[in-house]
C-alpha positions as CSV (number, residue, x, y, z in Angstrom):
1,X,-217.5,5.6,-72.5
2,X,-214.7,4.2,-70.3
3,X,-214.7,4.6,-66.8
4,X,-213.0,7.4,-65.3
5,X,-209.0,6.5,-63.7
6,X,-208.3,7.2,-60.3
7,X,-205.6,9.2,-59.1
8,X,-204.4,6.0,-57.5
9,X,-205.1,4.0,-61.1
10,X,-203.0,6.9,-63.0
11,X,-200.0,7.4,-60.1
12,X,-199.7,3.3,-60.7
13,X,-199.7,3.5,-64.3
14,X,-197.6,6.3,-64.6
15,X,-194.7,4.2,-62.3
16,X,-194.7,1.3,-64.5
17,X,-194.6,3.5,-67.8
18,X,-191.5,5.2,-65.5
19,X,-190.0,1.5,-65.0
20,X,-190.6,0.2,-67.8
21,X,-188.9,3.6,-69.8
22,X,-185.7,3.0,-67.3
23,X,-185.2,-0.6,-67.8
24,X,-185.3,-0.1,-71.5
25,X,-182.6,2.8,-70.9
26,X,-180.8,1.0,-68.6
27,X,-180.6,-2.3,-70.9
28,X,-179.2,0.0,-73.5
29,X,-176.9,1.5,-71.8
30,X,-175.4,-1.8,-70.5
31,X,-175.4,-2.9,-74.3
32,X,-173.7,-0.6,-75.1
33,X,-171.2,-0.7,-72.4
34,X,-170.8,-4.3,-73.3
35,X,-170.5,-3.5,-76.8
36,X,-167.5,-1.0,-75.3
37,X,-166.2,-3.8,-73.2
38,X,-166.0,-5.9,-76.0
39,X,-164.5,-3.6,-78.5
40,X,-160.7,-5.0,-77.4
41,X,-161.2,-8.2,-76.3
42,X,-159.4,-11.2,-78.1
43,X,-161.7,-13.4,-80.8
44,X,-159.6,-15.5,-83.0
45,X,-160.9,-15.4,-86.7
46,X,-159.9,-18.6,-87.6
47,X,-162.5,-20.0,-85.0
48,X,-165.4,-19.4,-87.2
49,X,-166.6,-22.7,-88.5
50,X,-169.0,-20.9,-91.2
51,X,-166.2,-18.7,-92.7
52,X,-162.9,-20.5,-92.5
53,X,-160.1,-18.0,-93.2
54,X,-159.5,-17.6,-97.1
55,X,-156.5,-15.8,-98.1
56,X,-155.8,-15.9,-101.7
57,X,-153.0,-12.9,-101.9
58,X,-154.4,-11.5,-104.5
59,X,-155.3,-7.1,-104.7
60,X,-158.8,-6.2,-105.0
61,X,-157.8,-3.2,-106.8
62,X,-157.1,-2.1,-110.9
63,X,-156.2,0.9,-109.4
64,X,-154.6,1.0,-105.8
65,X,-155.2,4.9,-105.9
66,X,-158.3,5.0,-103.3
67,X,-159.8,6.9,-101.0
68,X,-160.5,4.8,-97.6
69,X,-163.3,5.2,-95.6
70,X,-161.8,4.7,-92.4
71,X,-162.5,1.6,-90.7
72,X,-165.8,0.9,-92.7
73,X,-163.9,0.1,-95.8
74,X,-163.2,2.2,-98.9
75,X,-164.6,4.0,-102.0
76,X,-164.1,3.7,-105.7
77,X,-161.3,4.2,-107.2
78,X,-160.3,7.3,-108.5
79,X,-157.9,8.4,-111.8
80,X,-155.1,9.9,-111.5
81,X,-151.5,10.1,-113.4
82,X,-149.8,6.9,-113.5
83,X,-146.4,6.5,-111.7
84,X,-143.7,4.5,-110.3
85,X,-145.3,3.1,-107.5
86,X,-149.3,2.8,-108.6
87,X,-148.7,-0.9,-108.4
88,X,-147.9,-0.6,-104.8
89,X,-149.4,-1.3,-101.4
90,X,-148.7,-0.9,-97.9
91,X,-149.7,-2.3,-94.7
92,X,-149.0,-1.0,-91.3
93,X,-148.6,-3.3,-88.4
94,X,-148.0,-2.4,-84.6
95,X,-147.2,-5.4,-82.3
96,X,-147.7,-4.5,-79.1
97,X,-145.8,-7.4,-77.2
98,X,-144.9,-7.7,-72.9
99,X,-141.7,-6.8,-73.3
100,X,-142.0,-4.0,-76.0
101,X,-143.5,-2.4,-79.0
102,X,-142.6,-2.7,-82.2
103,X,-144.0,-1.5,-85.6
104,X,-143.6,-3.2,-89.3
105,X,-144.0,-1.5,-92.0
106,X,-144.8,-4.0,-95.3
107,X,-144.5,-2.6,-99.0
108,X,-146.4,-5.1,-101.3
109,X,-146.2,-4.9,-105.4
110,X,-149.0,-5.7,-107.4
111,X,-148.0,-8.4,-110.0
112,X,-149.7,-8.8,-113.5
113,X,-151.7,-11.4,-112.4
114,X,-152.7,-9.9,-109.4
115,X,-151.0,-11.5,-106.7
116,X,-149.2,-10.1,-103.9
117,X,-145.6,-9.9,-103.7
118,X,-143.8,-8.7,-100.8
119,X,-140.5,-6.1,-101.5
120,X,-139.6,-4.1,-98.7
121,X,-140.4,-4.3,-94.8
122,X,-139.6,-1.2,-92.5
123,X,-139.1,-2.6,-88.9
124,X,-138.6,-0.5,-85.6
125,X,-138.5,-0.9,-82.0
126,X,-139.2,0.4,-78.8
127,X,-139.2,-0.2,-75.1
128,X,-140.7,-1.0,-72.7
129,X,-144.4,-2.2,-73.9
130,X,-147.2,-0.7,-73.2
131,X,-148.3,-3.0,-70.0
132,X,-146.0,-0.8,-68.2
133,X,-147.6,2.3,-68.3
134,X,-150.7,0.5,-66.7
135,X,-151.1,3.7,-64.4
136,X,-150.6,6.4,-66.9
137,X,-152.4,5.2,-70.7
138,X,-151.6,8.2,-72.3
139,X,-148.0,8.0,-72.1
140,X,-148.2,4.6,-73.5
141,X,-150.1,5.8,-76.2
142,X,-147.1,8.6,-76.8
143,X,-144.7,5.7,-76.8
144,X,-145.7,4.6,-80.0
145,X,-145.8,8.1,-82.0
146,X,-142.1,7.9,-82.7
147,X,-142.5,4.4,-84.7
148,X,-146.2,6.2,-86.2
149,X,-143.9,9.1,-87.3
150,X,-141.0,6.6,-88.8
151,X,-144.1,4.6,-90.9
152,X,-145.5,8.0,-91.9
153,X,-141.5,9.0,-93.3
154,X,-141.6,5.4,-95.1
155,X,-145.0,5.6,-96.7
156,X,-145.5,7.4,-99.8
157,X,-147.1,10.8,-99.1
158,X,-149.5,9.6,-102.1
159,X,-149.6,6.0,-100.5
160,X,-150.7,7.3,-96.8
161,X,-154.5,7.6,-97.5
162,X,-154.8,4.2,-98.7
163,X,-152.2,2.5,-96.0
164,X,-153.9,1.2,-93.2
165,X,-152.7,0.4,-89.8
166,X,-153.4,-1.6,-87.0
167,X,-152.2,-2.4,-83.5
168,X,-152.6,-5.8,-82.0
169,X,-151.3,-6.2,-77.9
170,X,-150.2,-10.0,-77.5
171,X,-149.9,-11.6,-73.7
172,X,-149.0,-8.8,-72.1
173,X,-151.7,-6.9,-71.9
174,X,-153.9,-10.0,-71.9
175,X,-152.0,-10.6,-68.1
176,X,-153.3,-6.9,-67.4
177,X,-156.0,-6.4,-64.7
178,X,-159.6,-5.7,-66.3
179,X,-160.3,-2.3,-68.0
180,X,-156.7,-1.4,-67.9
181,X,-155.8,-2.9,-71.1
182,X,-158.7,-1.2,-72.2
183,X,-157.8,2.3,-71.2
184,X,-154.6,2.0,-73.3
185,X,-156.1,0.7,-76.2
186,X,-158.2,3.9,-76.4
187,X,-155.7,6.3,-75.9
188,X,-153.4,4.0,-78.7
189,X,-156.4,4.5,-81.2
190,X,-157.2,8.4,-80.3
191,X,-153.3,8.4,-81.4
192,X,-153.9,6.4,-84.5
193,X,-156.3,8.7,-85.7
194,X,-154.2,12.2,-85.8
195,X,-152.4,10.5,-88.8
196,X,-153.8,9.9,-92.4
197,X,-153.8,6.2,-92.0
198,X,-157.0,4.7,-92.1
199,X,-157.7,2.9,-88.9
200,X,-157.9,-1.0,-88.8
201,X,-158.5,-3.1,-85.7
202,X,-157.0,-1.6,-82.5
203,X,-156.9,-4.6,-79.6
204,X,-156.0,-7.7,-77.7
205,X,-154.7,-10.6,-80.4
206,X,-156.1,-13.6,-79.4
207,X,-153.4,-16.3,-78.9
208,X,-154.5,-18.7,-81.8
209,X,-154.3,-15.9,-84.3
210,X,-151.0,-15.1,-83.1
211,X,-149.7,-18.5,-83.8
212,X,-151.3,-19.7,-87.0
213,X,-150.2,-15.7,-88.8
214,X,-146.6,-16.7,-87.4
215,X,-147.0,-20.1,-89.3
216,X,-148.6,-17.9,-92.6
217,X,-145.6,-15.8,-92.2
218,X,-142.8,-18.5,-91.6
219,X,-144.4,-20.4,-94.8
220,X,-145.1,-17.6,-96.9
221,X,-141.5,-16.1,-96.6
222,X,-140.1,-19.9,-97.3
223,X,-142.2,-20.2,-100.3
224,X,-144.3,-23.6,-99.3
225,X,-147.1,-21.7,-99.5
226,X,-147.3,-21.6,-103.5
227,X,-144.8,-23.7,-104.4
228,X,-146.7,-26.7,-102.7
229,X,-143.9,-28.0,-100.9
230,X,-144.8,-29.5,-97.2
231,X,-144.6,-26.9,-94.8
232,X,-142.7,-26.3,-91.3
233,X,-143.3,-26.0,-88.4
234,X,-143.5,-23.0,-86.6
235,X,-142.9,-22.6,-82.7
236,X,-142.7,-18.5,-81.6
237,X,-141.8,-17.9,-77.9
238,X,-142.7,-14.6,-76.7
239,X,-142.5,-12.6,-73.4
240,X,-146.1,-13.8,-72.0
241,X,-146.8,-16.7,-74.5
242,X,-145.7,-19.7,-76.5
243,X,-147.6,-20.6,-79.8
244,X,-147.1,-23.9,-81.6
245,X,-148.4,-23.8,-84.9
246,X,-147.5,-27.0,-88.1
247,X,-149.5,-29.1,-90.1
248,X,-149.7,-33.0,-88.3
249,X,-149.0,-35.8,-90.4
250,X,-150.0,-38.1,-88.3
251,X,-153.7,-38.8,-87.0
252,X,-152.8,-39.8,-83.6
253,X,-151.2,-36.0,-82.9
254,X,-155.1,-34.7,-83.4
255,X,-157.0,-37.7,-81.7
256,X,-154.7,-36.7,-78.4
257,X,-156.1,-33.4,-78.1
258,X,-159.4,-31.1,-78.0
259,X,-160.8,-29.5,-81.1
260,X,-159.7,-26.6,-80.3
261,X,-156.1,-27.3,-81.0
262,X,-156.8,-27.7,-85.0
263,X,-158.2,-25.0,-87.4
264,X,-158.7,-25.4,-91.1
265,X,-157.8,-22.3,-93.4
266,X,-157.4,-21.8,-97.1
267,X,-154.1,-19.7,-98.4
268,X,-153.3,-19.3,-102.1
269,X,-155.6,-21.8,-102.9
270,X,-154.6,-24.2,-100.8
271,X,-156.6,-26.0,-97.8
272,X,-154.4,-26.7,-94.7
273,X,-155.7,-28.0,-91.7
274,X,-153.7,-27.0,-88.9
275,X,-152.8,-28.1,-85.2
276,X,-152.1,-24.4,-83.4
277,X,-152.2,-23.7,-79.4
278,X,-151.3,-20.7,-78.0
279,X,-150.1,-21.1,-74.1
280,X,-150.9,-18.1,-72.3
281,X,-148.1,-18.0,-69.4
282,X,-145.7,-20.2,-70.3
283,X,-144.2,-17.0,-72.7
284,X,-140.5,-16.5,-71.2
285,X,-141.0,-14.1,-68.9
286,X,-144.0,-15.6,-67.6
287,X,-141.8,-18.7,-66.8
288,X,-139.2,-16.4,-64.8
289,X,-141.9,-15.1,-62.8
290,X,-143.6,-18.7,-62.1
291,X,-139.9,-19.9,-61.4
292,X,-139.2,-17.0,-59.5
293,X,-142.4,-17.2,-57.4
294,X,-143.4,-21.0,-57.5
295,X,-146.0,-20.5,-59.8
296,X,-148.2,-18.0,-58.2
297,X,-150.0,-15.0,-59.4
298,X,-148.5,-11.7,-59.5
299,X,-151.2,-10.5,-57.2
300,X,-150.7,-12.6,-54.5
301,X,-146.9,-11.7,-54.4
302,X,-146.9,-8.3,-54.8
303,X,-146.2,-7.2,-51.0
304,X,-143.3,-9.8,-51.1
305,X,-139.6,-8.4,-49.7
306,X,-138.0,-11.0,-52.0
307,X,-138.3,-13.5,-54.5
308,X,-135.8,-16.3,-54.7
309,X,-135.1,-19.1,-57.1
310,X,-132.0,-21.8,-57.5
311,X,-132.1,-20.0,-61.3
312,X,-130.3,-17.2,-60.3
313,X,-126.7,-16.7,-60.0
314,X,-125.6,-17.0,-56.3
315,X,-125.4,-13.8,-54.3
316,X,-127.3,-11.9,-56.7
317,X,-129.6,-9.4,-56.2
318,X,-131.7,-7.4,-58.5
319,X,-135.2,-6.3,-59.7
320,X,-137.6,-8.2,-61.9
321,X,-140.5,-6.2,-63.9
322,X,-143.6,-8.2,-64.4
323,X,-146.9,-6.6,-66.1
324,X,-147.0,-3.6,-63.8
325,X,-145.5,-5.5,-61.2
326,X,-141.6,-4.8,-59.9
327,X,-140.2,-7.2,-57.7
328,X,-137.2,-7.4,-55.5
329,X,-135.0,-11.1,-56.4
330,X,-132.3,-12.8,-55.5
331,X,-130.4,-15.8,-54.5
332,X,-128.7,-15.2,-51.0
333,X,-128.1,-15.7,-47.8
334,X,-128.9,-12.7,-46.4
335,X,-131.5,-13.4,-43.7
336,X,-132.1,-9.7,-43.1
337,X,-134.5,-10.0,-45.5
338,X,-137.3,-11.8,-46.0
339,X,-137.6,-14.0,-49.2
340,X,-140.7,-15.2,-50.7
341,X,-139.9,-18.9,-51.3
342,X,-137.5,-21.0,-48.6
343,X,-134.0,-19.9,-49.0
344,X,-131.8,-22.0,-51.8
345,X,-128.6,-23.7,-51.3
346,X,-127.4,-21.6,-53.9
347,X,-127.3,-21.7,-58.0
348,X,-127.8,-24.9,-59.4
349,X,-128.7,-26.4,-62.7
350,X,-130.2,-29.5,-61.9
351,X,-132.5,-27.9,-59.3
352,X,-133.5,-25.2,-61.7
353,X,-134.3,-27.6,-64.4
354,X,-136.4,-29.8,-62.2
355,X,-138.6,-26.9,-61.2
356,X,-138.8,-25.8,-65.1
357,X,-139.3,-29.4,-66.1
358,X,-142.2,-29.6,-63.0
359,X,-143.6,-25.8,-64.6
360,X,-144.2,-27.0,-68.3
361,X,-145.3,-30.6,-67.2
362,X,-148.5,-28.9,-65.7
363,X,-149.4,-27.2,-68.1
364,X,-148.3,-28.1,-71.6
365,X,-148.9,-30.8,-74.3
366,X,-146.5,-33.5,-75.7
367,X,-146.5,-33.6,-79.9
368,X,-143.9,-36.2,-80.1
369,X,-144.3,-36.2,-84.0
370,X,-142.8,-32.4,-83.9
371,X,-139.4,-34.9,-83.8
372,X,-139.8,-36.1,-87.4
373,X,-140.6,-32.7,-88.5
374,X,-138.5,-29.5,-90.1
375,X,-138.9,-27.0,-87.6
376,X,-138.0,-23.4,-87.5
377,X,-138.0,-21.4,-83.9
378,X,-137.8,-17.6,-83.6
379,X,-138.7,-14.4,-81.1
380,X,-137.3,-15.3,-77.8
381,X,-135.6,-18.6,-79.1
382,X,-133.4,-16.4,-81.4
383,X,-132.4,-14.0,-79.0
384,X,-131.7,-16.3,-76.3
385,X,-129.8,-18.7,-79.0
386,X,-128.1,-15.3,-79.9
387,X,-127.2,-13.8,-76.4
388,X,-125.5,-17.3,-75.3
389,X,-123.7,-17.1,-78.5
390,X,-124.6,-20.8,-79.4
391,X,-125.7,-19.5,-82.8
392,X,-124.3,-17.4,-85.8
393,X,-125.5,-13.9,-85.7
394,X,-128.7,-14.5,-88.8
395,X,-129.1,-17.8,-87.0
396,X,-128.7,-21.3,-87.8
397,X,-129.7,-24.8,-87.0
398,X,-128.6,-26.2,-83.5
399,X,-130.5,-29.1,-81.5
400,X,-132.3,-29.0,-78.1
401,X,-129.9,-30.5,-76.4
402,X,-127.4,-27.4,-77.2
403,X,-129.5,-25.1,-74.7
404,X,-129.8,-27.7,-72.1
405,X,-125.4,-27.5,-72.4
406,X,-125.5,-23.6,-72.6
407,X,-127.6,-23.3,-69.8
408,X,-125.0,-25.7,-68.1
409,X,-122.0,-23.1,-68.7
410,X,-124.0,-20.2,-67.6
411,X,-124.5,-21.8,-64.5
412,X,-120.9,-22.3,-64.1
413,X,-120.0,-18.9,-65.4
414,X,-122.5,-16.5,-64.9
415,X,-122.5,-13.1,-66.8
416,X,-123.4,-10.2,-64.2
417,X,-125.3,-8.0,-66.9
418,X,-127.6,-11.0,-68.0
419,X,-128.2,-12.6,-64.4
420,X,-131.2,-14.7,-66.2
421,X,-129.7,-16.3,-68.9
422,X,-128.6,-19.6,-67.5
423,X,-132.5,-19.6,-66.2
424,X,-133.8,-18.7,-69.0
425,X,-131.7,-21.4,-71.1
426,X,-133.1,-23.5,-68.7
427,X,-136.8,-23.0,-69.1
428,X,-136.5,-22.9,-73.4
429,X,-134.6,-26.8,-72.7
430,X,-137.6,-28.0,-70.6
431,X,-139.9,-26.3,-72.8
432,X,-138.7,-28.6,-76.2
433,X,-137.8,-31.6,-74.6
434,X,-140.1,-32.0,-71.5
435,X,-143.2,-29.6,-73.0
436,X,-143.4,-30.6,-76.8
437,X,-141.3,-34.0,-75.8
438,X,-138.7,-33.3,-78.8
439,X,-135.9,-35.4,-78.8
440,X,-132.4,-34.1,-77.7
441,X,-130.6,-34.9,-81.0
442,X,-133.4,-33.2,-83.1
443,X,-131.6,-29.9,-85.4
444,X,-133.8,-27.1,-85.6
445,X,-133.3,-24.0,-87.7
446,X,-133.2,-21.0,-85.6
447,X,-133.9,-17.5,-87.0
448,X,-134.8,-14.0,-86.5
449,X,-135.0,-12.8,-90.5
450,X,-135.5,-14.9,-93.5
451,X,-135.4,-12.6,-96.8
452,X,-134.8,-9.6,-94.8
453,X,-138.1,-9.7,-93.4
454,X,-138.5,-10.3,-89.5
455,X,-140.2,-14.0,-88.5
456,X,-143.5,-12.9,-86.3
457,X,-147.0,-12.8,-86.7
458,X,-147.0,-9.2,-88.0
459,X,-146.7,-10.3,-91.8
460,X,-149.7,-12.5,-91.4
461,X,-152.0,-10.1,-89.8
462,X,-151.0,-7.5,-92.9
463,X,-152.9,-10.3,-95.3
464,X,-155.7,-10.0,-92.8
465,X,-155.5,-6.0,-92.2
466,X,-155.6,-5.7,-96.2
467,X,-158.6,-7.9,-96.6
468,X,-160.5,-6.7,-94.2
469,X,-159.9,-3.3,-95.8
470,X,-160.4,-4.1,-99.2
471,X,-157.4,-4.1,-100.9
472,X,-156.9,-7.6,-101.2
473,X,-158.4,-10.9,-101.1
């Protein structure tokens, strides 16, 4: 017979049984918060050394007529009458960007031999993205029900059970304070799931992913993906980031950097091994703000009167938004007020391009082979391109050198309802020729639509979002 416990013995036993039961709890529910915490953060899935991404563009299904199960997959297919459009698929792509939101909306036809070809692409708009409703998540959800409501007009009542969608926020919501970005996301996928749509991924694109699905898309619309022709080069300029994405020809371009500027994939049956970087802050209105505020973080700013720059127009004033940041800039004079950085001697080109030249120098890495290769530009290259009217309005070729002379005339005649555009010429100039060390002469095409179908990272991520699902492979 054991001996008899004290009261002592048993109160002491009891308290580590108590412990022990609340560390267990309390480890679970920090798993679980992780697990939470995680749910939007960025992973690239082309970083996975032990499954390479293989996209053959190929359906999965006899029958497209399924029944999804959500975000878990989907079930068998099930008969039905035949019609028109059994041999079609659709995709649903949100891309949440800094500046604003926008959703694509890609019809795919199933050909005899199963491959995927691309017919139609809905593509809408809105303003401004959803870092700016940082303070209020819900409305920025609500933002994005008028483009849900246009895909839902464009899909196939019969279609919309089998569609899936999927929302991926590039830079600027990566710039976003912790949790906030998070917040949003929620309320986006609470949104998501009043519609029939089943629910893809809802979260933060990591920057790699955004670069190499802009190449996939670039090269896919081009035809170099299954014709076997050598591919282009694809360099995307957005609001918060920059992405450089082609396949080097020469070894020296990978020797000069780390690993983690290459990735291997496999696309219709075809192994590419890639140089990509994404550069988080160098995106165009990430560069205003650095130039604006001598490269400082929007935190440590954000009680400032003023911000000055020689890249503004001379006795202007205004208001920059940055992230859920608004700042008061300008380039005066007026000693009134107090201004951020020392007071410039006015407008001027050369002083501009020296701090943009100083900007990309610190931060970005040379590829002087990009000057022997065919390379396509696109997002804010386009518009800028477009806005300085340097470029026909579906684009064209033009050479770097032609924005380093439009940023000159906009200097010399700046336009008072686009007070940034000499500065923002300025910054795209440096980027080419001082960032990526492309030669002045070099031609580059410069787009916005090839086929009809917009040049972004959205059509890439549809192969991706239909994979993952199930309905292709």
């Amino acid at each position: 017979m054991s001996p008899r416990l004290s009261m002592y013995q048993l109160r002491g036993r009891a308290g580590v049984f108590v412990i022990f039961v609340l560390t267990v709890a309390l480890l679970l529910v920090v798993a679980g918060y992780e697990d939470f915490k995680l749910r939007f953060v960025s992973r690239s899935i082309f970083k996975d050394k032990r499954h390479p991404y293989v996209f053959n563009g190929q359906a999965t299904l006899t029958v497209p007529h399924v029944d999804l199960k959500g975000s878990n997959g989907f079930a068998q297919s099930t008969p039905h009458s035949h019609s028109s459009d059994e041999k079609d698929i659709y995709a649903i792509v949100f891309d949440a960007g800094s500046t604003g939101s926008r959703v694509h909306v890609f019809k795919f036809h199933i050909l005899p031999d199963g491959l995927l070809r691309l017919d139609k692409e809905l593509f809408k708009t809105t303003k401004p993205g959803l870092s700016a409703f940082a303070s209020d998540p819900r409305m920025g959800a609500e933002s994005l029900r008028p483009l849900v409501i246009q895909a839902l007009a464009f899909v196939p009542k019969s279609k919309q059970n089998s569609t899936p969608i999927t929302l991926k926020a590039t830079a600027g919501l990566r710039l976003l304070p912790e949790g906030v970005a998070d917040n949003i996301l929620n309320e986006v996928t609470q949104m998501f799931k009043e519609y029939p749509f089943p629910l893809g991924d809802v979260g933060i694109m990591d920057g790699i992913d955004e670069g190499i699905f802009s190449w996939i898309t670039l090269n896919y619309i081009l035809g170099t993906l299954t014709t076997g022709n050598r591919t282009v080069a694809a360099l995307d300029l957005g609001g918060g980031s920059t992405q450089i994405t082609f396949v080097p020809q020469h070894r020296e371009t990978v020797k000069a950097v780390p690993k983690n500027f290459t990735s291997k994939i496999s696309l219709f049956k075809r192994n590419y091994k890639l140089y990509t970087h994404s550069y988080l802050g160098q995106g165009l209105m990430s560069a205003r703000f650095s130039l604006l505020s001598d490269d400082k973080k929007p935190a440590d700013v954000s009680n400032t009167s003023m911000l000055s720059s020689p890249c503004l127009p001379n006795n202007f004033t205004g208001h920059f938004r940055f992230g859920s940041y608004k700042y008061r800039v300008g380039n005066t004079r007026d000693h009134k007020h107090h201004v951020y950085s020392a007071l410039t001697n006015g407008s001027s080109f050369s002083a501009c391009l020296k701090d943009a030249v100083s900007f990309v120098d610190k931060y970005m890495v040379d590829v002087k082979e990009l000057s022997s290769a065919e390379i396509y530009i696109f997002s804010y290259f386009f518009d800028r391109a477009k806005d300085a009217d340097i470029i026909e309005r579906n684009g064209g070729q033009m050479t770097v050198k032609d924005f380093k002379k439009a940023a000159k005339y906009y200097f010399s005649n700046p336009l008072l309802d686009h007070p940034y555009l000499g500065m923002d010429l300025t910054y795209i100039y440096a980027l080419l020729h001082d960032g990526y060390h492309i030669r002045s002469n070099k031609g580059m095409e410069v787009i916005k639509k090839v086929n009809q179908t917009e040049i972004s990272w959205a059509l890439g991520s549809a192969f991706h979002l239909l994979s993952s699902m199930g309905l292709a492979q």
